[in-house]
C-alpha positions in Angstrom: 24.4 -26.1 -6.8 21.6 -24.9 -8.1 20.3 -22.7 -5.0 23.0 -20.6 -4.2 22.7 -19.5 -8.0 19.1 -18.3 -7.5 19.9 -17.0 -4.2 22.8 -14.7 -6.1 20.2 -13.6 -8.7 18.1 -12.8 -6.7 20.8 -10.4 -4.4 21.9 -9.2 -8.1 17.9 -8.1 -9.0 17.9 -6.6 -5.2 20.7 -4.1 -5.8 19.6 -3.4 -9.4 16.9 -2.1 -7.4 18.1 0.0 -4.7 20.7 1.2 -7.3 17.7 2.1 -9.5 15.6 3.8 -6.8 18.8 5.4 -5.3 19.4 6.9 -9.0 15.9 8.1 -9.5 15.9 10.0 -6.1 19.0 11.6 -7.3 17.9 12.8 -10.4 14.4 13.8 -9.9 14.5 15.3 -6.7 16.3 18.0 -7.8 14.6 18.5 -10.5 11.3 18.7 -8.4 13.2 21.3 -6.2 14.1 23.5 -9.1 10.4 23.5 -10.0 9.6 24.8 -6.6 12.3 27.4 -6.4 12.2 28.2 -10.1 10.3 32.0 -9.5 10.8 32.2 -5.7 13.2 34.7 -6.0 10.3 37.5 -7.6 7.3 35.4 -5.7 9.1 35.9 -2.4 9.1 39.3 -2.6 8.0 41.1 0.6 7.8 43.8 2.6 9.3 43.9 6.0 8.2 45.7 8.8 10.8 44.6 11.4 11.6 47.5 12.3 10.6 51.2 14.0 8.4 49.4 17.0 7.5 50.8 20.0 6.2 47.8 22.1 5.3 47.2 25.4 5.7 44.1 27.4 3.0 44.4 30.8 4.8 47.2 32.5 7.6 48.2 30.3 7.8 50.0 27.0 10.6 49.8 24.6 10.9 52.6 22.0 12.5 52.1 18.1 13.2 48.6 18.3 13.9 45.9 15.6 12.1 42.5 16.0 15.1 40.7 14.7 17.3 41.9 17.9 14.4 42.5 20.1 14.4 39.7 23.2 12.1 40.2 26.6 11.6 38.2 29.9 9.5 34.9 29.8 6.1 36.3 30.0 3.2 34.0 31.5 -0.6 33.4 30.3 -3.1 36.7 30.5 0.2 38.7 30.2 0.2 41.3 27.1 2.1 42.8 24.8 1.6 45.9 22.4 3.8 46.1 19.1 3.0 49.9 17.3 4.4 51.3 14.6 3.3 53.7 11.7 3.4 52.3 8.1 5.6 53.3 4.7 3.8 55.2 2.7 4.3 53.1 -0.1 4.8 50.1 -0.9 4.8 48.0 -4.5 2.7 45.5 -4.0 -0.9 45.1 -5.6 -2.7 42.9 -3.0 -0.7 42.5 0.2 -1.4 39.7 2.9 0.2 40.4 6.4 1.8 36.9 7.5 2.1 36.6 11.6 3.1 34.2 13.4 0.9 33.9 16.3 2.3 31.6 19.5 -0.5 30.9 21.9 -2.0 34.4 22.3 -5.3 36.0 21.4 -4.7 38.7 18.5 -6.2 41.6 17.2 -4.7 44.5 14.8 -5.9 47.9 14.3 -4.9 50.6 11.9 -5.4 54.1 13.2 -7.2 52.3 16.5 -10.0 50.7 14.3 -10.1 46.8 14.7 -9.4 45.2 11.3 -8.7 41.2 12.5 -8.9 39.4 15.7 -8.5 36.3 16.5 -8.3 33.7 19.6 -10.5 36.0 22.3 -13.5 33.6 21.7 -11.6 31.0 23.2 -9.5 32.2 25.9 -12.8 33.0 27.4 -13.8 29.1 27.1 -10.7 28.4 28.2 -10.0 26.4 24.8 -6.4 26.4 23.6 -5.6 29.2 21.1 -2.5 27.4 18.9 0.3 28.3 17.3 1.2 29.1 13.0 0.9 31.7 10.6 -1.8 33.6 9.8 -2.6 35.2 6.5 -4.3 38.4 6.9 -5.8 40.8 4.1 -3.8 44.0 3.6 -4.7 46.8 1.6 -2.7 49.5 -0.2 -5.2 51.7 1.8 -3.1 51.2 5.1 -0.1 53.2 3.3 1.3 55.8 6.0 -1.2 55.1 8.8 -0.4 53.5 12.1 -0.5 49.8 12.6 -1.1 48.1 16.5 -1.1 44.9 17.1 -2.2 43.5 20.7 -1.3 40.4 22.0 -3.1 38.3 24.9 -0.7 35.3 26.1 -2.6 32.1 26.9 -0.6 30.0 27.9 2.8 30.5 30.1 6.2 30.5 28.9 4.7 30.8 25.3 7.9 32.9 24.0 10.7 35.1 24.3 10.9 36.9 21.4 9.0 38.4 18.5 8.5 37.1 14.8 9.4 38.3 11.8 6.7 40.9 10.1 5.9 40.3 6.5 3.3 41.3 4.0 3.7 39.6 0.8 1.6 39.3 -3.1 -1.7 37.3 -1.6 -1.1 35.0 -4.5 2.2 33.9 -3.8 1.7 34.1 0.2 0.9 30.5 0.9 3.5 29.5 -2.7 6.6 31.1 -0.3 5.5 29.2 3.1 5.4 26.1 1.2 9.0 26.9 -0.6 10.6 27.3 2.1 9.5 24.6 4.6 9.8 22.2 0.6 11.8 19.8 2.5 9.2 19.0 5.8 6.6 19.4 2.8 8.0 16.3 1.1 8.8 14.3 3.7 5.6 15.0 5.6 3.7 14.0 2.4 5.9 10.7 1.8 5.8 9.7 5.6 1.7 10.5 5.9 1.2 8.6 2.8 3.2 5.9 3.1 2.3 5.0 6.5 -1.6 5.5 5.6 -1.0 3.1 2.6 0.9 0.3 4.5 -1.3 0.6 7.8 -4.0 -0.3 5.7 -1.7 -3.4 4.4 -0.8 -4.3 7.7 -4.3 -4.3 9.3 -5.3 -7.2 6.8 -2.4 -9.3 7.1 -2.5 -9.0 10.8 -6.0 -11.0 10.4 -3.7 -13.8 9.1 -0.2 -13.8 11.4 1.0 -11.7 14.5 4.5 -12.0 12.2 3.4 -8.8 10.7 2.8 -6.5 14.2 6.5 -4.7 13.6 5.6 -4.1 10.4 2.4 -2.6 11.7 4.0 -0.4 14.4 6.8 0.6 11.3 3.7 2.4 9.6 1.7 3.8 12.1 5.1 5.4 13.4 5.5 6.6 9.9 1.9 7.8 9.9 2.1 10.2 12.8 5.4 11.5 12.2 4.1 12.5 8.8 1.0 14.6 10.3 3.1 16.0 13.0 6.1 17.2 10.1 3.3 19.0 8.4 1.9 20.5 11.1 4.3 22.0 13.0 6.3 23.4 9.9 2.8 25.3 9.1 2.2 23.3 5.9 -0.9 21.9 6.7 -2.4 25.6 7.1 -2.6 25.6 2.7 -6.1 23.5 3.3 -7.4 25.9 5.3 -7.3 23.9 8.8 -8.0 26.1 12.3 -4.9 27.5 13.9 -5.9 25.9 16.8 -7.3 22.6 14.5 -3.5 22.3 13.5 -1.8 22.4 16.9 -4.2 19.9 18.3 -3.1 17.7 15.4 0.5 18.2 16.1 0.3 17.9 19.9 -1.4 14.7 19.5 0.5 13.3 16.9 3.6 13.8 18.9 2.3 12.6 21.9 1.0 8.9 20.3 4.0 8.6 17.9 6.4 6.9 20.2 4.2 4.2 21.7 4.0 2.3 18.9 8.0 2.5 18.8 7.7 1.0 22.2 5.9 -1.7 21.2 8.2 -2.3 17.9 11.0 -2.5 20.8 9.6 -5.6 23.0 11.0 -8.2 21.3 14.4 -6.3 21.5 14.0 -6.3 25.1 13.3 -9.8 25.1 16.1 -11.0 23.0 18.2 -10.0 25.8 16.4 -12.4 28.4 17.4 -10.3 31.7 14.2 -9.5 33.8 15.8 -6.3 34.8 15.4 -4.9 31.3 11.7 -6.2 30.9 10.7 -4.5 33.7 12.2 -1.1 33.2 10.9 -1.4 29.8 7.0 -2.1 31.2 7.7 0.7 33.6 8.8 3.1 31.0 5.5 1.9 28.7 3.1 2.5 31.1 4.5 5.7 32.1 4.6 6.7 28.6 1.2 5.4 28.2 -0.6 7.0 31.0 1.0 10.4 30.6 0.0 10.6 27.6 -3.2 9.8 28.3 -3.5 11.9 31.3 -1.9 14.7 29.4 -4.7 14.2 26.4 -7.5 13.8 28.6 -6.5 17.3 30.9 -6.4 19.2 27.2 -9.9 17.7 26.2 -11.2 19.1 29.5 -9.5 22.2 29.0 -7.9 22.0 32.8 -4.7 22.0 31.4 -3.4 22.1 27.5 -0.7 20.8 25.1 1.4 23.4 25.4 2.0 23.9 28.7 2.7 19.8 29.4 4.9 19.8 25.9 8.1 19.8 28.4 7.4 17.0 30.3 6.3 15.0 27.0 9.2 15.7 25.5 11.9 14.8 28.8 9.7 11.1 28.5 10.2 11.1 24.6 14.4 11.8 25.5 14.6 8.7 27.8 12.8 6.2 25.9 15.4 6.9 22.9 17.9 6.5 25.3 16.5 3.4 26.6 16.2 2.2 23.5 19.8 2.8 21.9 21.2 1.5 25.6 19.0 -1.6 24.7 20.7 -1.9 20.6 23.9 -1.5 22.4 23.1 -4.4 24.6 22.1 -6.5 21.7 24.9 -5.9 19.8 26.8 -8.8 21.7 25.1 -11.1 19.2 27.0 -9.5 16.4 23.6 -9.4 14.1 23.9 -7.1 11.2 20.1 -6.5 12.0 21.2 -4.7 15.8 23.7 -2.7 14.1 20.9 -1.3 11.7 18.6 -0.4 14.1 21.1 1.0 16.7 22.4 3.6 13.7 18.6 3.7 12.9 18.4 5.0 16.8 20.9 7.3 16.8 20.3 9.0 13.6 17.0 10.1 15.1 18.0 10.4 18.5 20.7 12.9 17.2 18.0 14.8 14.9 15.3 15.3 17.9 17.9 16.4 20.1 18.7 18.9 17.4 15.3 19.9 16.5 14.6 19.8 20.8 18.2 22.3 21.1 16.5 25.0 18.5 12.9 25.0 19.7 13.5 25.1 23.2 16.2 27.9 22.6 13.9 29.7 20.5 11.1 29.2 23.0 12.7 30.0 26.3 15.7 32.3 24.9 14.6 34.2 21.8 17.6 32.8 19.8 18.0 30.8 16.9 20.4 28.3 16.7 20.4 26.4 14.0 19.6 28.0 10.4 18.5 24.0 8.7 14.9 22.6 9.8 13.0 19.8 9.5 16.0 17.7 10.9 13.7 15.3 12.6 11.4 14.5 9.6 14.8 13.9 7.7 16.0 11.5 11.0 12.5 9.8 10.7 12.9 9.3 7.1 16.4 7.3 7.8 15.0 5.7 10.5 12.0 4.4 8.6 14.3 3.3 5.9 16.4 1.1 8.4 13.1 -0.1 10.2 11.7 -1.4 6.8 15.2 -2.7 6.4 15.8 -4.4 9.8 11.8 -6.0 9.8 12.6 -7.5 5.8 15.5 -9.2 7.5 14.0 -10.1 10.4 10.9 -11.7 8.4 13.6 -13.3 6.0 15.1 -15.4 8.7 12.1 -16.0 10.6 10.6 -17.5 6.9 13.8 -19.5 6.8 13.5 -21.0 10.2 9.9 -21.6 9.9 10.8 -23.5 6.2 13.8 -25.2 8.0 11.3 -26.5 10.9 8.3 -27.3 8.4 11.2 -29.4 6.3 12.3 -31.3 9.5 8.8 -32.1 10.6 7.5 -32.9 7.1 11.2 -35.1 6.4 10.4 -36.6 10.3 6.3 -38.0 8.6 7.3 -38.6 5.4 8.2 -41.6 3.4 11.5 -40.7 1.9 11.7 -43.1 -1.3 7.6 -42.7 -1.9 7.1 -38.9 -0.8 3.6 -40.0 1.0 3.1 -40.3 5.0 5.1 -43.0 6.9 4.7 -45.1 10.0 4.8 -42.7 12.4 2.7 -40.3 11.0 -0.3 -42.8 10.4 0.3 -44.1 14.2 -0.4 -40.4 15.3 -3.2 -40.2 13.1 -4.5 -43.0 14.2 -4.2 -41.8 18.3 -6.1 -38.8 16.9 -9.1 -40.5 15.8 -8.9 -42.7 19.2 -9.2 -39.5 21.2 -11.8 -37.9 19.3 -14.0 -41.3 19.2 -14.9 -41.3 15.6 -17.0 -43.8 14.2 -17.0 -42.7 10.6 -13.6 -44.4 9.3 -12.4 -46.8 7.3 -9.2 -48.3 7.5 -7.7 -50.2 4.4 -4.8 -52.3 4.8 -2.5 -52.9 1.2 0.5 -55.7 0.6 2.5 -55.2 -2.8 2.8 -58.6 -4.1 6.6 -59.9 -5.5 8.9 -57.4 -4.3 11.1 -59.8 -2.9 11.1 -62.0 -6.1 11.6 -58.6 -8.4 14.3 -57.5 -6.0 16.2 -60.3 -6.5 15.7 -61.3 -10.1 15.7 -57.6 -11.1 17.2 -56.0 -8.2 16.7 -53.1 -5.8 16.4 -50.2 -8.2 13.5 -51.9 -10.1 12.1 -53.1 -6.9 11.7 -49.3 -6.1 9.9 -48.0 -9.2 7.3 -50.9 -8.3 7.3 -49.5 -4.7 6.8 -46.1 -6.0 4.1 -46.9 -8.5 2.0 -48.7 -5.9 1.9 -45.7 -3.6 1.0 -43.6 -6.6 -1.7 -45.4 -7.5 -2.8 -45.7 -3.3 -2.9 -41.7 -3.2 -4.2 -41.4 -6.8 -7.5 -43.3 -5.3 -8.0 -42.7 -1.6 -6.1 -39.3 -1.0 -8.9 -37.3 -1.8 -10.9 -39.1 1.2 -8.1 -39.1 4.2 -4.8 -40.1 4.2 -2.6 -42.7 3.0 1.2 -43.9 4.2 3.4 -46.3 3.6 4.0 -48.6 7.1 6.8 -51.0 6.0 8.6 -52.5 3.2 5.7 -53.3 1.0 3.3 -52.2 3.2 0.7 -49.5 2.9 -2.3 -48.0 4.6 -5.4 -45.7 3.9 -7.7 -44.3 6.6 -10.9 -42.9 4.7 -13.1 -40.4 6.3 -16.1 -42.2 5.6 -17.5 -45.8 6.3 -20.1 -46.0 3.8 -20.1 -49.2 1.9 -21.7 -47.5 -1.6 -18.5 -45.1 -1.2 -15.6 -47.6 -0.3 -16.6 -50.2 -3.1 -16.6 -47.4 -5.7 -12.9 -46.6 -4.5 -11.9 -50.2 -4.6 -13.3 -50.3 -8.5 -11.3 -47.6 -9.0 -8.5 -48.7 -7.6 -8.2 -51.5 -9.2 -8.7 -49.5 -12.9 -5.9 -47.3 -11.9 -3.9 -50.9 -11.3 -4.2 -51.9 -14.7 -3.6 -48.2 -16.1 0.0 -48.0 -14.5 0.8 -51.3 -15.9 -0.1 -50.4 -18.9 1.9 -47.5 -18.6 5.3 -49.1 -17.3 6.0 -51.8 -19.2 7.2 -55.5 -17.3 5.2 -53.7 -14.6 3.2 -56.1 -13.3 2.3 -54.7 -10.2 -0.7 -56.6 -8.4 -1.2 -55.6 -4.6 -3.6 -57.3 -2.3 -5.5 -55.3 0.2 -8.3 -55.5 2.9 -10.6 -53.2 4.9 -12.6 -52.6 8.0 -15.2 -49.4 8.9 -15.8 -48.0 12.3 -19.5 -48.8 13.7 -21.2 -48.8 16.8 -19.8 -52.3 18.0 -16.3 -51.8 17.1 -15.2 -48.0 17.0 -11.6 -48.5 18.5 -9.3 -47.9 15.7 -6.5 -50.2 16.5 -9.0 -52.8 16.1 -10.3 -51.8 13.0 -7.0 -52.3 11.6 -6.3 -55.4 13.0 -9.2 -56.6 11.2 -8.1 -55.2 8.1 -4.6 -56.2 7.8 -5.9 -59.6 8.3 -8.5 -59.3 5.7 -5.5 -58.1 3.4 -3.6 -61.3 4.1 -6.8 -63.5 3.4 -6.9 -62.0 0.2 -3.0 -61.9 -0.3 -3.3 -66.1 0.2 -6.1 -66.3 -2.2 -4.4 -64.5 -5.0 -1.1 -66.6 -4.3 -2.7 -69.5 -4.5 -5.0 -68.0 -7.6 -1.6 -67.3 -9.3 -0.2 -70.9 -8.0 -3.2 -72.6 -9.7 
């Protein structure tokens, strides 16, 4: 009765828990929110200049237009675009910083045709990758009413449709506004980057102990890059001053690596299901994954062929492992496991989230039009997904622990003396093969007889017959345990095999023994437990141990006749 009791305790202090954490989150997070957003109605103050552009896309110029409306044919790499337009004559800002978003092009501004920033040219001519994010630029009050051009150089094909918005914002509360409003890839970025960094660390050391903990290995390391890739593609990351092109790396990478060690959480999914079909699609899909990614990697390091313009094909592999991998939760599900369920909504939260994130950026991309007005849908879906992962790998370690205690039970119940709680028969025999096969010569082998059970059992009975039983294999462990093992081989039979045959050492353990003898019938009273016992060591004439015993047990019976007849005189 007394284990399900601690087993409900301990579900009780388990949803105190969640309740408490689920509270906490509820409360504070708001609260941190409202700190964020507390002045960003007067910090995100800005100027626009959206509109009055005259810009020209290769051969065609469009006159008065407003970037928020303004859409143009896919353009490819070395294709270029001019944006012009002539500046207010006032504005009320004190230090103004020009945010633009640049999307793998080379940049450079002028006002009144004299260069003020440039960026990217440097490495379209080494054929490096340029990046994408926002860029900060300083913006005097001096510009007021003169004309500001901006020339763009693409890099890479396909890059974009459309034109960002225009901005120039307090330099002091530039970087304050990007990070309010991307707050929610800010946290979960920071949580998911931490978290997995911390529990990597973990996972790394207790992998050195058991393979058990590989799920929970691939869990943070998932967590890990799905962290660096949230802050990095919602710009973020740009506040410590990190290269445009630094950051895209990062967030190419990242995305790239992220789901392979979700492939290798899935294996033992795949091999739940025992059907050779699915383990082979699922290798096939791995090493695809594996080696695109790596071939995709390795063309961007060599500058043959970058990121960006492979990004499509990365992501069409990334869409059919998810579904792989929810057909696969589905399949399980025919074991009706509470853990299958988990993961599969686990799978199609995030599924659903890339999908979304993967409808807006390729529409934005490829179209010029926004979709969706919420981002950061995937970090969110990762979030929930890591939640259910942690989830899904505590139960899967709890009944894995139970099995393994349930086996370890079983085998110890199958070697152990029930009624004495040391080794029994069979134990000791495979003990004794052990030694055989390894030809040791450095054992002892002491064979023990408990004197007067049978009379105590029937003048006494049973129950007093067993505290004598009992106390005789207390005080057998209690004196040769420390040196090998000892078991009980019948009714009032018992054995210890020592790991040594020197004769200094096994006479000192036979003093002792019989000290602690006289001790424990001291201490129970109408004891009177006397047990007669006999040993032979392992040399280089007789080293088999099934000899050795036989020489000992009838040693033991020697004595047992001399102290019967002893006790008869």
């Amino acid at each position: 009765m007394k284990v399900p009791n601690k087993i409900s305790k301990k579900t009780v202090l388990k949803i105190i828990w969640i309740v408490y954490a689920l509270a906490s989150m509820i409360i504070w997070v708001p609260q941190i929110d409202r700190m964020l957003t507390r002045d960003y109605a007067s910090a995100s103050v800005y100027l626009s200049l959206d509109d009055s552009w005259d810009i020209t896309v290769g051969d065609e110029m469009y006159r008065n237009v407003s970037l928020d409306e303004f859409r143009f044919d896919i353009v490819s790499k070395g294709d270029e675009i001019t944006m012009q337009r002539t500046l207010p004559e006032e504005w009320g800002l004190t230090e103004g910083a020009l945010r633009f978003h640049i999307r793998q092009s080379a940049v450079s501004m002028y006002i009144d045709n004299e260069v003020f920033y440039e960026y990217g040219y440097d490495r379209m001519a080494q054929n490096k990758t340029v990046g994408s994010g926002f860029q900060f630029i300083d913006f005097p009050n001096e510009y007021q009413g003169k004309t500001l051009k901006i020339h763009l150089v693409l890099s890479e094909d396909m890059a974009f449709t459309s034109l960002d918005s225009v901005r120039v914002y307090e330099w002091k509360d530039a970087y304050r506004v990007l990070m309010t409003e991307n707050r929610i890839p800010l946290f979960l970025g920071c949580f998911l980057t931490i978290f997995g960094l911390v529990i990597t660390v973990i996972t790394i050391v207790a992998l050195a102990f058991s393979l058990k903990y590989i799920r929970a290995f691939c869990i943070s390391l998932f967590a890990l890059l799905m962290g660096l890739w949230t802050l990095c593609y919602y710009n973020v990351i740009l506040i410590f001053s990190i290269p445009l092109h630094a950051v895209s790396l990062l967030e190419y990478l990242t995305l790239y690596l992220a789901p392979i060690p979700l492939i290798i959480y899935m294996w033992e999914d795949v091999r739940n299901l025992k059907q050779k079909s699915f383990k082979i699609l699922y290798r096939v899909l791995s090493a695809v994954h594996i080696a695109a990614t790596a071939w995709m990697l390795g063309l961007h390091t060599m500058d043959i062929v970058h990121c960006a313009a492979t990004l499509k094909y990365m992501q069409a592999l990334i869409v059919c492992n998810l579904a792989y991998f929810i057909f696969i939760e589905i399949k399980n599900l025919k074991y009706h496991r509470m853990i299958d369920r988990l993961f599969l909504v686990g799978m199609l939260v995030i599924g659903a989230c890339v999908i979304y994130d993967l409808t807006e950026y390729c529409s934005n991309r490829y179209f010029g039009r926004t979709i969706f007005s919420m981002r950061g849908m995937t970090s969110i879906g990762v979030v929930i997904f890591i939640f259910i992962l942690i989830c899904v790998f505590y139960l899967n370690l709890t009944q894995k622990m139970m099995k393994e205690k349930e086996r370890d039970f079983l085998i110890k119940s199958a070697y152990t003396d029930e009624l004495t709680r040391i080794h029994n028969r069979r134990y000791c025999m495979e003990y004794m093969n052990r030694i055989e096969e390894a030809g040791g010569l450095h054992h002892t082998v002491i064979c023990f007889d408990l004197n007067n059970l049978k009379v105590v059992n029937d003048t006494y009975g049973h129950a007093q017959g067993d505290i004598l039983i009992k106390s005789a294999a207390e005080v057998i462990a209690q004196t040769f345990q420390g040196c090998g093992i000892v078991a009980r081989v019948g009714g009032d039979e018992f054995i210890a095999i020592l790991e040594t045959a020197a004769q200094e050492k096994i006479m000192e353990l036979a003093e002792q023994f019989e000290e602690n003898i006289k001790k424990k019938n001291q201490e129970i009273k109408d004891l009177n437990m006397s047990i007669a016992y006999g040993y032979a060591c392992c040399n280089a004439g007789e080293s088999h141990i099934e000899k050795i015993y036989q020489i000992a047990d009838n040693r033991m019976y020697e004595k047992k006749k001399q102290m019967k007849n002893k006790n008869a005189g």
